[in-house]
C-alpha positions as MATLAB code, in Angstrom:
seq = 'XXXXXXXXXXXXXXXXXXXXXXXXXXXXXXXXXXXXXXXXXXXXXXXXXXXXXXXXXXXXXXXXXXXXXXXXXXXXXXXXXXXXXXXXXXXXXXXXXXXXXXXXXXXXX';
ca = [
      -0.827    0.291   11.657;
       1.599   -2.560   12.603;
       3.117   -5.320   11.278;
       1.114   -7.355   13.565;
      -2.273   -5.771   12.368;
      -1.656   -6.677    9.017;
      -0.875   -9.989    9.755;
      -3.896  -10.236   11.396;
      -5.639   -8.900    8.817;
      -4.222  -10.711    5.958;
      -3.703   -7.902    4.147;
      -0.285   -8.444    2.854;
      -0.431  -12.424    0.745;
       2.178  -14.643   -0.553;
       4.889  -13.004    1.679;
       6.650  -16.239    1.281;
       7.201  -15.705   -2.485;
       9.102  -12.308   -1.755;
      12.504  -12.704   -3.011;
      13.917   -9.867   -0.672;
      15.987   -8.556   -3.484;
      15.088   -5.134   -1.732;
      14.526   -3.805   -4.800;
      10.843   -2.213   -3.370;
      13.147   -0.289   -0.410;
      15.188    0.917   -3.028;
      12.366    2.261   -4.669;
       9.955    3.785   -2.213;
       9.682    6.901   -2.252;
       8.856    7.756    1.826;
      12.317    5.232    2.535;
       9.991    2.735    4.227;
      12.513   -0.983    3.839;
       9.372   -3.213    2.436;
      11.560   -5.839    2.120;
      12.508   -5.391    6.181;
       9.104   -5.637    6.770;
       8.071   -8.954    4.677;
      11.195  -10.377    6.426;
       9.510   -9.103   10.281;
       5.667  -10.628    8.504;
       7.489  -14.109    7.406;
       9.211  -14.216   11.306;
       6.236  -13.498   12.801;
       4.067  -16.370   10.492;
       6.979  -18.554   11.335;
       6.677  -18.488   14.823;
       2.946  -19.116   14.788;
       3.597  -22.202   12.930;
       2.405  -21.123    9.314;
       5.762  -21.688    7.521;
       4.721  -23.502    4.294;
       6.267  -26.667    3.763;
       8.492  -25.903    0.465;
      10.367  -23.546    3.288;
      10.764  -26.264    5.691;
      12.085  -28.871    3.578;
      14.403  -26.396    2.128;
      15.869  -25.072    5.602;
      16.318  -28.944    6.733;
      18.205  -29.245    3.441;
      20.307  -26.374    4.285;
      21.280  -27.284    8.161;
      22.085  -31.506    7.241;
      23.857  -30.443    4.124;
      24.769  -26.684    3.776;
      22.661  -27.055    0.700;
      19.341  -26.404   -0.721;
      19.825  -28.314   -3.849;
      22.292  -30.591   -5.765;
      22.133  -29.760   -9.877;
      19.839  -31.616  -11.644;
      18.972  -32.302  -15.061;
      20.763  -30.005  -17.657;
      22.749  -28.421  -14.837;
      23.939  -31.840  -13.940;
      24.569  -32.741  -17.739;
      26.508  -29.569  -18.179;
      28.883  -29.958  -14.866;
      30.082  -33.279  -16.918;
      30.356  -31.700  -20.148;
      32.414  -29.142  -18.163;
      34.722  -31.965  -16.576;
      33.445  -30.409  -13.097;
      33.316  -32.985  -10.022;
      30.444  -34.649   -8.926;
      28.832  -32.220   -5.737;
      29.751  -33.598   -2.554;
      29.011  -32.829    1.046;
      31.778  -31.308    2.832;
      30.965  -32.083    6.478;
      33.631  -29.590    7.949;
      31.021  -26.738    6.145;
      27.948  -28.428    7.783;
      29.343  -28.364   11.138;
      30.076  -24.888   10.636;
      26.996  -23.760    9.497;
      25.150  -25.653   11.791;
      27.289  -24.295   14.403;
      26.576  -20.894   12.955;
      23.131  -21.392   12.784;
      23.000  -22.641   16.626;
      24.916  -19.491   17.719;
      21.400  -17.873   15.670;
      19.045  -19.141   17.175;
      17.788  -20.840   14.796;
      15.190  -23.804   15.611;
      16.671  -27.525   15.253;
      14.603  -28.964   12.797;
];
């Protein structure tokens, strides 16, 4: 069976919500990397267009602000409790990681 037949089938769901700690690869017993193969299952759903949206908006985050989030709420609250500087976007890092990401192939979205 292939990755591709699989797919097809919808056998394998929510491959998005994988966290590919690779904790399953570590723990199969026949060696097979399940976390490899969720990564191959999300590249090929990406390509045919079924990336959900919560992925999208967080990979534009990341490539216009080397982000994916700025603290919020009690993570905000405790950074000033801390004395810790407001976040800020360090457009040297974007450049690079866009750069980086170019060099990738990664799309331009």
């Amino acid at each position: 069976m292939t990755i591709r037949s699989v797919l097809d089938a919808g056998e394998i769901k929510d491959i998005w919500k994988c966290l590919v700690c690779h904790r399953c690869s570590m723990a199969c017993p026949q060696e097979i990397d399940v976390a490899g193969m969720m990564l191959a299952l999300r590249e090929i759903d990406a390509k045919e267009g079924r990336t959900p949206e919560s992925v999208r908006r967080t990979y534009k985050a990341f490539v216009s602000d080397g982000k994916v989030g700025l603290p919020k709420g009690r993570m905000e609250a405790l950074r000033k409790e801390l004395g810790l500087s407001d976040v800020v976007r360090d457009q040297k890092i974007v450049d690079e990681l866009n750069e980086l990401m170019k060099e990738a192939g990664a799309p331009d979205e």
